[in-house]
C-alpha positions as CSV (number, residue, x, y, z in Angstrom):
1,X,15.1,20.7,-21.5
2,X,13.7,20.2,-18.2
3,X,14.0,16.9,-16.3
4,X,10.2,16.5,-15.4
5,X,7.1,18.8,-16.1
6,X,5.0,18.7,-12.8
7,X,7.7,19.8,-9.8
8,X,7.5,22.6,-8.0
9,X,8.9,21.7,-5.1
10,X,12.9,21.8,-5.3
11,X,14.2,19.1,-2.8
12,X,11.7,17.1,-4.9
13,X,12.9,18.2,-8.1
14,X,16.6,17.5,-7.1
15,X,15.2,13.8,-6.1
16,X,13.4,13.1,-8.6
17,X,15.9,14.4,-11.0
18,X,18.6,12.2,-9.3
19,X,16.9,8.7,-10.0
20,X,16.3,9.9,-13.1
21,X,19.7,10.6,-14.1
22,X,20.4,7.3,-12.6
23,X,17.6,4.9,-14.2
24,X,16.0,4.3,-11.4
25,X,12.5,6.1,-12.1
26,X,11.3,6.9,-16.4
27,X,8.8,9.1,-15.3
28,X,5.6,9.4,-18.2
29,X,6.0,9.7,-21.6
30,X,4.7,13.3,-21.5
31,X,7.5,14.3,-19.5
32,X,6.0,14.5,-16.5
33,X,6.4,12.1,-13.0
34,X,3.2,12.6,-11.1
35,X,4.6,14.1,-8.0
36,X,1.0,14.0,-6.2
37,X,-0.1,10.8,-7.6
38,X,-0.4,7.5,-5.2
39,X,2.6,4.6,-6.2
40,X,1.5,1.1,-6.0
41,X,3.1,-1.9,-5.1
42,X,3.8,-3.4,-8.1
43,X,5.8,-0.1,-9.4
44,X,7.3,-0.3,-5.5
45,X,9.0,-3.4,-6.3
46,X,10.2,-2.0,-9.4
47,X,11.8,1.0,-8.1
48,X,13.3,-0.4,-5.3
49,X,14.9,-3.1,-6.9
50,X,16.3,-0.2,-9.6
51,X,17.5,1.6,-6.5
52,X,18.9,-0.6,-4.9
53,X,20.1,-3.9,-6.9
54,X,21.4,-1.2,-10.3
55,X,23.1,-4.8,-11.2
56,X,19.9,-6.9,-11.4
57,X,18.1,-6.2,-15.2
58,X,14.1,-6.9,-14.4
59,X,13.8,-6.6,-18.2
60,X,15.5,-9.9,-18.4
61,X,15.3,-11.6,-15.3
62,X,12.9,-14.8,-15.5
63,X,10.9,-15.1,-12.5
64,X,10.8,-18.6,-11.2
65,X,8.2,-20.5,-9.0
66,X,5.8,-17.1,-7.5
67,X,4.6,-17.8,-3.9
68,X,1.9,-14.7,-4.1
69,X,-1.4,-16.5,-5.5
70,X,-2.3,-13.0,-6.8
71,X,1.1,-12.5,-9.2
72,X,0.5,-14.1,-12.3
73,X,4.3,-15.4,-14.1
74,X,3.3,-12.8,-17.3
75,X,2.4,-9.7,-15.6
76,X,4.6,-6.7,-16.6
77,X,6.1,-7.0,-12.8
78,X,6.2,-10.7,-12.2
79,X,10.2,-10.7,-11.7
80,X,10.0,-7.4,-9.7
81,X,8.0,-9.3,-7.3
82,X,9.7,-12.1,-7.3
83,X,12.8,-10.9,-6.8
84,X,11.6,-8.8,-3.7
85,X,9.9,-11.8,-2.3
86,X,13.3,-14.4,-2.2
87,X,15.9,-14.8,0.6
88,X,18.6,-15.2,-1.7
89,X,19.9,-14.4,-5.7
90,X,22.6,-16.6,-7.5
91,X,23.5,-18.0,-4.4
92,X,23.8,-14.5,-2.2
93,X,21.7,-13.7,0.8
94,X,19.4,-10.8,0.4
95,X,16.8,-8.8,2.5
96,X,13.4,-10.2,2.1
97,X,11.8,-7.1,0.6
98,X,8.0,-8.2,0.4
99,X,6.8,-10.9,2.2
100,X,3.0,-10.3,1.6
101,X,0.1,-11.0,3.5
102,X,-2.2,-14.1,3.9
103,X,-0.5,-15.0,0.9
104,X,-0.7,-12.2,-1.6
105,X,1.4,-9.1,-2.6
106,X,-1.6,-7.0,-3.6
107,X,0.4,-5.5,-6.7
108,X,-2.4,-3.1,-7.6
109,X,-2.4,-1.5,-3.9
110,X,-1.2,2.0,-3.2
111,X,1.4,2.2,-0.4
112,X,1.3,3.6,2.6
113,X,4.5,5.8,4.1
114,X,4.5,2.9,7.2
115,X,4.6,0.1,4.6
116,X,7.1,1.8,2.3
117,X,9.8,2.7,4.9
118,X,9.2,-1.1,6.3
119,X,10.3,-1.9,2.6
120,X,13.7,0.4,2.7
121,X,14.6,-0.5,6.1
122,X,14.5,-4.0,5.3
123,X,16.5,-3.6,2.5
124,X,19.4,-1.0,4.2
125,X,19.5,-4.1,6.4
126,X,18.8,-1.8,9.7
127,X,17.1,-3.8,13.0
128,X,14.0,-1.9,14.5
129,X,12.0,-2.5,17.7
130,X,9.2,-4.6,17.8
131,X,5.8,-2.2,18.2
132,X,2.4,-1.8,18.9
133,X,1.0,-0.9,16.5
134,X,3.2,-2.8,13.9
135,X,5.0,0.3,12.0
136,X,5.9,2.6,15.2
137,X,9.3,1.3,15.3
138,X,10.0,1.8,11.5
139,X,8.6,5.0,11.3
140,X,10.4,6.0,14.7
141,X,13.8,4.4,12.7
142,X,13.4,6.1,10.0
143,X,12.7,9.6,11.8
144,X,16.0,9.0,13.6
145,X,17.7,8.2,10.0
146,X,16.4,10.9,8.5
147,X,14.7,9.3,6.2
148,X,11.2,11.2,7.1
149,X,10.4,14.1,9.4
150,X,7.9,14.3,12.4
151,X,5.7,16.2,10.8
152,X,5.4,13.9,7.6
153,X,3.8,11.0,10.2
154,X,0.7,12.5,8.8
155,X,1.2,10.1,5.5
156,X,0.6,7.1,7.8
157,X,-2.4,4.9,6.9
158,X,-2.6,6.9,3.3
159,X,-1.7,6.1,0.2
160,X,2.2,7.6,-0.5
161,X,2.2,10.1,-2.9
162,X,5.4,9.4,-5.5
163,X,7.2,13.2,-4.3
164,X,8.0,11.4,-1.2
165,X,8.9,8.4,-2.4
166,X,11.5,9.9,-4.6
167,X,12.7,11.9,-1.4
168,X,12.8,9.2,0.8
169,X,14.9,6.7,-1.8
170,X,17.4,9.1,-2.3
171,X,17.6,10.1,1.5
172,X,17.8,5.7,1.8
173,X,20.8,5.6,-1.1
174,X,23.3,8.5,0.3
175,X,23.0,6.9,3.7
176,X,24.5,3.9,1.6
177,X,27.0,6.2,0.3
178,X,27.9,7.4,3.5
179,X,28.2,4.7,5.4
180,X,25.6,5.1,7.8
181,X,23.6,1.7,7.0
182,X,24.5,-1.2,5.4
183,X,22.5,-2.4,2.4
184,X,23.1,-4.7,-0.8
185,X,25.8,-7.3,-0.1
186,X,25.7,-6.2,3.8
187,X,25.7,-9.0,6.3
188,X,21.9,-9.0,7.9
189,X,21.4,-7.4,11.0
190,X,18.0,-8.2,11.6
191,X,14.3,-7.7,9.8
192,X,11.9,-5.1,10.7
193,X,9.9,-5.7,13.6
194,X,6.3,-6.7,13.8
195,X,6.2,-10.1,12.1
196,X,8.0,-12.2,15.1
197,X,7.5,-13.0,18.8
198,X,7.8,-10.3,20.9
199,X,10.1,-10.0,24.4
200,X,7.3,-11.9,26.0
201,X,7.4,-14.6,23.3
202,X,3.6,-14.0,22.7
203,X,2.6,-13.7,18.9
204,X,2.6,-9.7,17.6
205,X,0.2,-8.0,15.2
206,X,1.4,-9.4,11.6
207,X,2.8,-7.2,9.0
208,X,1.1,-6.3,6.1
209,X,4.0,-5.9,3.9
């Protein structure tokens, strides 16, 4: 039987059928995995942490003390959040994945391409530039990974359909495989700019993410 119902597209397909295949993504109970549809960030958190930390079971993982004061401990994606939100996990150091914004995660939010690749390039552990406006140095990063084209900056500042999201995880995990970037269990190189001082040691815009 087919993988998914709704894919046309082939280098989605492939993608799509990939983190399938792997556990990462379920897809719907009709079959089908909503290709066009916009992702939000509570199922981010979820599918990143499936990508990325295969060893971590979110099904059983207890979330502890949540800093976000709009992630209640019983929602379906309480230790998704949590674990995306800490510095560190049975004593190891990890990327930061989501640090929020004036104190929230905004689970129910659709992400944007500028906010998702801020995500995977804090978790592949890779330094960009500090930029006006914030995401210009992860999107430029990720352009020069490979990660996006040029032509797909036109996603910035709209919701991310779940095609590219699919496309752009598996893109994220073979430059894992290769070597390119570091990753899970990767000494840190650095976060993604935007959310420090810049050269001028003047405050920069804050990152939404």
């Amino acid at each position: 039987t087919d993988v998914v119902k709704d894919i046309a597209d082939p280098e989605v397909y492939q993608a799509v059928k990939a983190l399938k295949d792997s556990g990462v993504a379920k897809g719907n109970p009709d079959g089908s995995f909503g290709v066009d549809k916009p992702i939000n960030r509570a199922a981010t958190a979820t599918i990143l942490i499936r990508a990325f930390y295969s060893d971590v079971n979110l099904d059983t993982l207890k979330a502890s003390s949540i800093a976000f004061k709009d992630v209640a401990k019983t929602a379906w994606y309480a230790s998704a959040i949590w674990f995306a939100s800490q510095s560190e996990f049975e004593g190891d150091e990890k990327p930061v994945i989501i640090k929020g914004y004036q104190g929230k995660a905004n689970p129910d939010g659709n992400v944007k391409l500028e906010e998702f690749l801020t995500m995977v390039l804090r978790i592949l552990q890779v330094e960009t530039a500090v930029t006006e406006p914030w995401y210009e140095g992860a999107v430029a990063k990720s352009i020069e990974l490979g990660l996006i084209t040029e032509a797909e900056r036109t996603w910035i500042d709209t919701p991310l359909e779940r095609g590219l999201v699919a496309r752009i995880l598996v893109k994220a995990l073979k430059l894992i495989q290769d070597g390119v970037v570091g990753g899970e269990g990767t000494e840190r190189t650095g976060g993604v700019g935007g959310d420090e001082d810049d050269a001028t040691g003047g405050p920069v815009e804050e990152v939404p993410v």
